[in-house]
N, C-alpha and C positions, 0 to 999 in steps of 0.2 A: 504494500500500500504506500502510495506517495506520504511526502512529508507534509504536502498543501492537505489532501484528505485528510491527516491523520488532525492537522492542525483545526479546519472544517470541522469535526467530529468533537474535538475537546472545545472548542468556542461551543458548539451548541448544546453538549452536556454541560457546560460552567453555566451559561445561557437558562438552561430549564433549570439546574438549581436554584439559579437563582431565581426564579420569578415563582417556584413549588415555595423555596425558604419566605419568598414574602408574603406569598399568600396566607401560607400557615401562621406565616406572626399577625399577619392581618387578623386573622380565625382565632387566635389563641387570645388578641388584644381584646377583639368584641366578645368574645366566651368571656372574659376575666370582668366584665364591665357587670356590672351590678342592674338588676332591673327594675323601675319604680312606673309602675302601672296607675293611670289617670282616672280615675272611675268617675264620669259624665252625666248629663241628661240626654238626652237622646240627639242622633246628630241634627241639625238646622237651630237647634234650641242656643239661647244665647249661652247658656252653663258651658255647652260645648265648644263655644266661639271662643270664650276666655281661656277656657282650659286647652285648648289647640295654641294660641297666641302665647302661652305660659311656661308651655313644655320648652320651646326653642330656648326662652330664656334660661329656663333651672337648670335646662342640661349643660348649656355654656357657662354657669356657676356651681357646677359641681366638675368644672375640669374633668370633665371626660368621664367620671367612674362612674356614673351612672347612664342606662340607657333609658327616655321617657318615652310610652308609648300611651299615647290618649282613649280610651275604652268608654265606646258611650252605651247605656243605658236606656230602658222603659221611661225610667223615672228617675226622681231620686231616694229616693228610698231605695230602688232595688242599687243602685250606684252607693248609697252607704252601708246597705248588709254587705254588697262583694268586700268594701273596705276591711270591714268588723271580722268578714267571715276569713280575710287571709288571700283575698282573689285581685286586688288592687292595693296600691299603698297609699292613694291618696284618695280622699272620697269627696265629690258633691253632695254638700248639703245647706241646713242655712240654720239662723239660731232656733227658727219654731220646731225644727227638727230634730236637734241635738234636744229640746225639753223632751220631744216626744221618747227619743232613746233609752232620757235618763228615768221617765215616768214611766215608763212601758206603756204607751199610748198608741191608738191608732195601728200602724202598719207594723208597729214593734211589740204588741201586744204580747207576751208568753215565748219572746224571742230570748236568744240567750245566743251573744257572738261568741265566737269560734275564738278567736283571737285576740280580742280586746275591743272594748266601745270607745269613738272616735274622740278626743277632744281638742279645745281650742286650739288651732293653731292659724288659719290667713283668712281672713274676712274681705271679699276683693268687691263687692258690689251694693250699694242696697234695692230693695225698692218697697214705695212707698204706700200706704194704705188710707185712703182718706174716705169719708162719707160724702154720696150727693143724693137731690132730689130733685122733682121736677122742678121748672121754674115756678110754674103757676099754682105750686103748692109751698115755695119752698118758705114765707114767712111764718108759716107753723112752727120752724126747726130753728132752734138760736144755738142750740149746744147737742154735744154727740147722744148725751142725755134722752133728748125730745124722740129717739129713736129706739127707747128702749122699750120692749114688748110689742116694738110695731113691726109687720111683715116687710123684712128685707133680703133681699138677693144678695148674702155678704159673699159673693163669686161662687161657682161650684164647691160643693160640700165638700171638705178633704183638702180641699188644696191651701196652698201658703198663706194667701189671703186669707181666705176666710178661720184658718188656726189662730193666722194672725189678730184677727178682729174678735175671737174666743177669748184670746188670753186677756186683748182690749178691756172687752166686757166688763171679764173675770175682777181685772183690777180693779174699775170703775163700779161695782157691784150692778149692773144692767143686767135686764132680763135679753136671753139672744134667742130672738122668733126667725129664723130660718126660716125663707121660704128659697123650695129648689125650682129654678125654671132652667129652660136650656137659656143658656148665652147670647143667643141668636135674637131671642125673640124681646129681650130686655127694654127695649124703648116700648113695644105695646105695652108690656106691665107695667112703666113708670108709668103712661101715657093712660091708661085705664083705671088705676090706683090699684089694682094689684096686690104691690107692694107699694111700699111707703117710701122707700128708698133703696138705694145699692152702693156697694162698696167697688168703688176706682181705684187704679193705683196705677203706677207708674214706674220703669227700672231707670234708676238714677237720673230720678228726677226728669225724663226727656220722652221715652218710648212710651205710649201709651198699647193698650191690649184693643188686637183688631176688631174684637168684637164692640168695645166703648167707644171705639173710631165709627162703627156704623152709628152706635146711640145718640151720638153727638150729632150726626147728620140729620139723624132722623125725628130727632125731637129736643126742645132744650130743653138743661140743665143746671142746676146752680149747687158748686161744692160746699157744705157746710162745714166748717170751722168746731173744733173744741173748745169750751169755754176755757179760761184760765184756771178757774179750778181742774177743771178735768186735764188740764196740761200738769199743771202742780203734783197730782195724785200719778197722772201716768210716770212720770220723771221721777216718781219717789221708787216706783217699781221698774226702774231702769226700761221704759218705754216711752223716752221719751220725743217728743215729734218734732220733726223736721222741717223746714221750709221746704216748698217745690213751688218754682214759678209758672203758673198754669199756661202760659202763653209759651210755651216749650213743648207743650203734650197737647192740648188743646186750641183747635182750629176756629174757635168760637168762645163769646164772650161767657166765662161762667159764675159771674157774681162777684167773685175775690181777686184782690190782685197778687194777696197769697194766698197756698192752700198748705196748711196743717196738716200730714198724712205720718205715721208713725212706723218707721226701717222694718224691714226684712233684711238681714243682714247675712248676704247669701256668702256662702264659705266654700272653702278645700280643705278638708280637714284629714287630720292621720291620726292612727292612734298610737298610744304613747311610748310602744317598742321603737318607733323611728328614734334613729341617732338625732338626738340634741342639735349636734352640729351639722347634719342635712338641713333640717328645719329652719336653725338658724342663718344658713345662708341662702338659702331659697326666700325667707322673709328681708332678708337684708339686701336681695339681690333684683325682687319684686318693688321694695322701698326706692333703691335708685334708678328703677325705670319706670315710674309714676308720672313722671313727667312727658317720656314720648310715648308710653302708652295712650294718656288723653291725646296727645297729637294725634295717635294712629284713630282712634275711636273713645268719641263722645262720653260713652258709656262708662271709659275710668274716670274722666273728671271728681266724681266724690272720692274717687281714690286720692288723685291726684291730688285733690285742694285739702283732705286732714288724711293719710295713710295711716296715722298713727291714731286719731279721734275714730275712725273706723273700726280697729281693733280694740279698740277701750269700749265699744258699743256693742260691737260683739261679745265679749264677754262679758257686759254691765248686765245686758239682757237675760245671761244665765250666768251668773256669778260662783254659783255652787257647783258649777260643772269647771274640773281643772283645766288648768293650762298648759299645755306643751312645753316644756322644759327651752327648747330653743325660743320661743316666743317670748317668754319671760326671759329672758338672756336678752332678746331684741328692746324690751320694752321698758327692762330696766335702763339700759342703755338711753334709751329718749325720755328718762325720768315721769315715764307713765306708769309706773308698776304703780299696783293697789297692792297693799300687804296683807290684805282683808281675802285674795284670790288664792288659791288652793294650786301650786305646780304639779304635774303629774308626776308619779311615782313616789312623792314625796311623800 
């Protein structure tokens, strides 16, 4: 055999070694890589918007050792038992939800996680919960009061909203007359009296729900306000309410130039086996991009304008449900710890 073949021969055996040796290290490098699973609301849902926008970041702040992959969900509830159950490491949910887990309420009724129940750790969104009525009735209503025992469409039964307006009540000692219609048909019932009223709300403060997009069109509206007292009592029970400027959400005039509406304070939560120090840099790393994230979408602006008033609200809401070791590391850090809050494990 020539010395050019034999030469030929050893270049392309050095050749495939080398390109088998880097593939394998490629292989060996993403084997080694740890993996932190997103658990979602279902895809097109906004849960799942933020949480696809979110992964890019954590994974660039956790230097490579982690791989994030986004997993959505029915619901969220089924997105925080995969968390609990050991099926994801991060879970969607929101503070009405995490009451439900710690009460055994609702979807978590006789449940018992696999792995541990989710607590406090990243608060990234709220939205808002307020009361309205028709226009032509709406001088009956001064305070959230004037609604109590009267038939309301507080949103479909179960859902955020309307737990949200339970626990309202609960505080306020009102009586909560539920009445269920479909969604759709919500202006005939203001518009007939029906009901008396219905519960609006809003995600940070701006997206209005398309179904309150038709009601608006189809008949007016005027949002009622909380008196002060009932602001005073909500805030004592860590619910307390929000500005939302209605002329952000609403295409038409609706009585206020503010509307009073009290957070849903929707979360990413893990439970308390996550390392401290993941936690804590994924909150620390969410914190320094609060700023282009509202650039990119409207939707973080409350992030953006208090990240840190966010997470004090989230927890204020359920106080007795601990805190993730890394978030209190973040939070003492920005002299917001409460000493009154309970760290997990501890």
């Amino acid at each position: 055999m020539s010395k050019g073949r034999v030469g030929y021969l050893f270049a392309t055996a050095a050749l495939s070694f080398t390109v088998v040796f880097a593939i394998s290290a490629t292989q060996s490098a993403e084997a080694q890589r740890k993996s932190l699973r997103w658990a979602t609301s279902n895809t097109g849902s906004y849960g799942y918007k933020v949480g696809a926008a979110m992964s890019t970041i954590l994974e660039k702040a956790l230097g490579g050792e982690y791989t994030v992959t986004v997993q959505p969900f029915p619901s969220t509830t089924g997105a925080m038992k995969a968390t609990m159950d050991g099926n994801a490491e991060i879970g969607y949910t929101a503070d009405v939800g995490m009451r439900s887990v710690y009460d055994s309420l609702a979807g978590f009724k006789n449940y018992t996680p696999r792995k541990g129940r989710l607590v406090h750790t990243w608060y990234a969104y709220p939205m808002e919960s307020f009361m309205a009525a028709p226009a032509k009735t709406a001088g009956q209503y001064k305070c959230w009061g004037d609604f109590s025992g009267k038939p309301v469409f507080f949103t479909t039964a179960g859902f955020m909203n309307w737990l949200n307006f339970r626990r309202i009540y609960a505080a306020l000692g009102y009586k909560f007359n539920h009445v269920e219609i479909d969604p759709s048909t919500q202006a005939d019932a203001l518009e007939s009296g029906s009901i008396a009223g219905a519960v609006a709300y809003t995600t940070a403060g701006r997206s209005l729900a398309s179904y309150w997009r038709e009601t608006e069109i189809r008949s007016d509206i005027t949002l009622i306000n909380p008196c002060p007292d009932e602001v005073k009592k909500l805030t004592a029970k860590g619910l307390k309410p929000v500005e939302v400027n209605p002329k952000n959400a609403f295409s038409k005039n609706v009585g206020v130039d503010m509307v009073l509406g009290v957070p849903i304070y929707f979360a990413y939560n893990v439970r308390a086996d996550m390392p401290a120090s993941v936690v804590y840099r994924m909150v620390k790393a969410f914190y320094d991009s609060r700023e282009s994230l509202a650039k990119q979408d409207k939707g973080f602006t409350p992030l953006a304008r208090d990240f840190v008033g966010m997470q004090v609200g989230g927890i204020g809401a359920n106080p007795d449900i601990p805190v993730h070791p890394g978030l209190a590391r973040f939070l003492k850090e920005q002299n917001a710890w409460n000493d009154s809050w309970k760290v997990a494990g501890n």
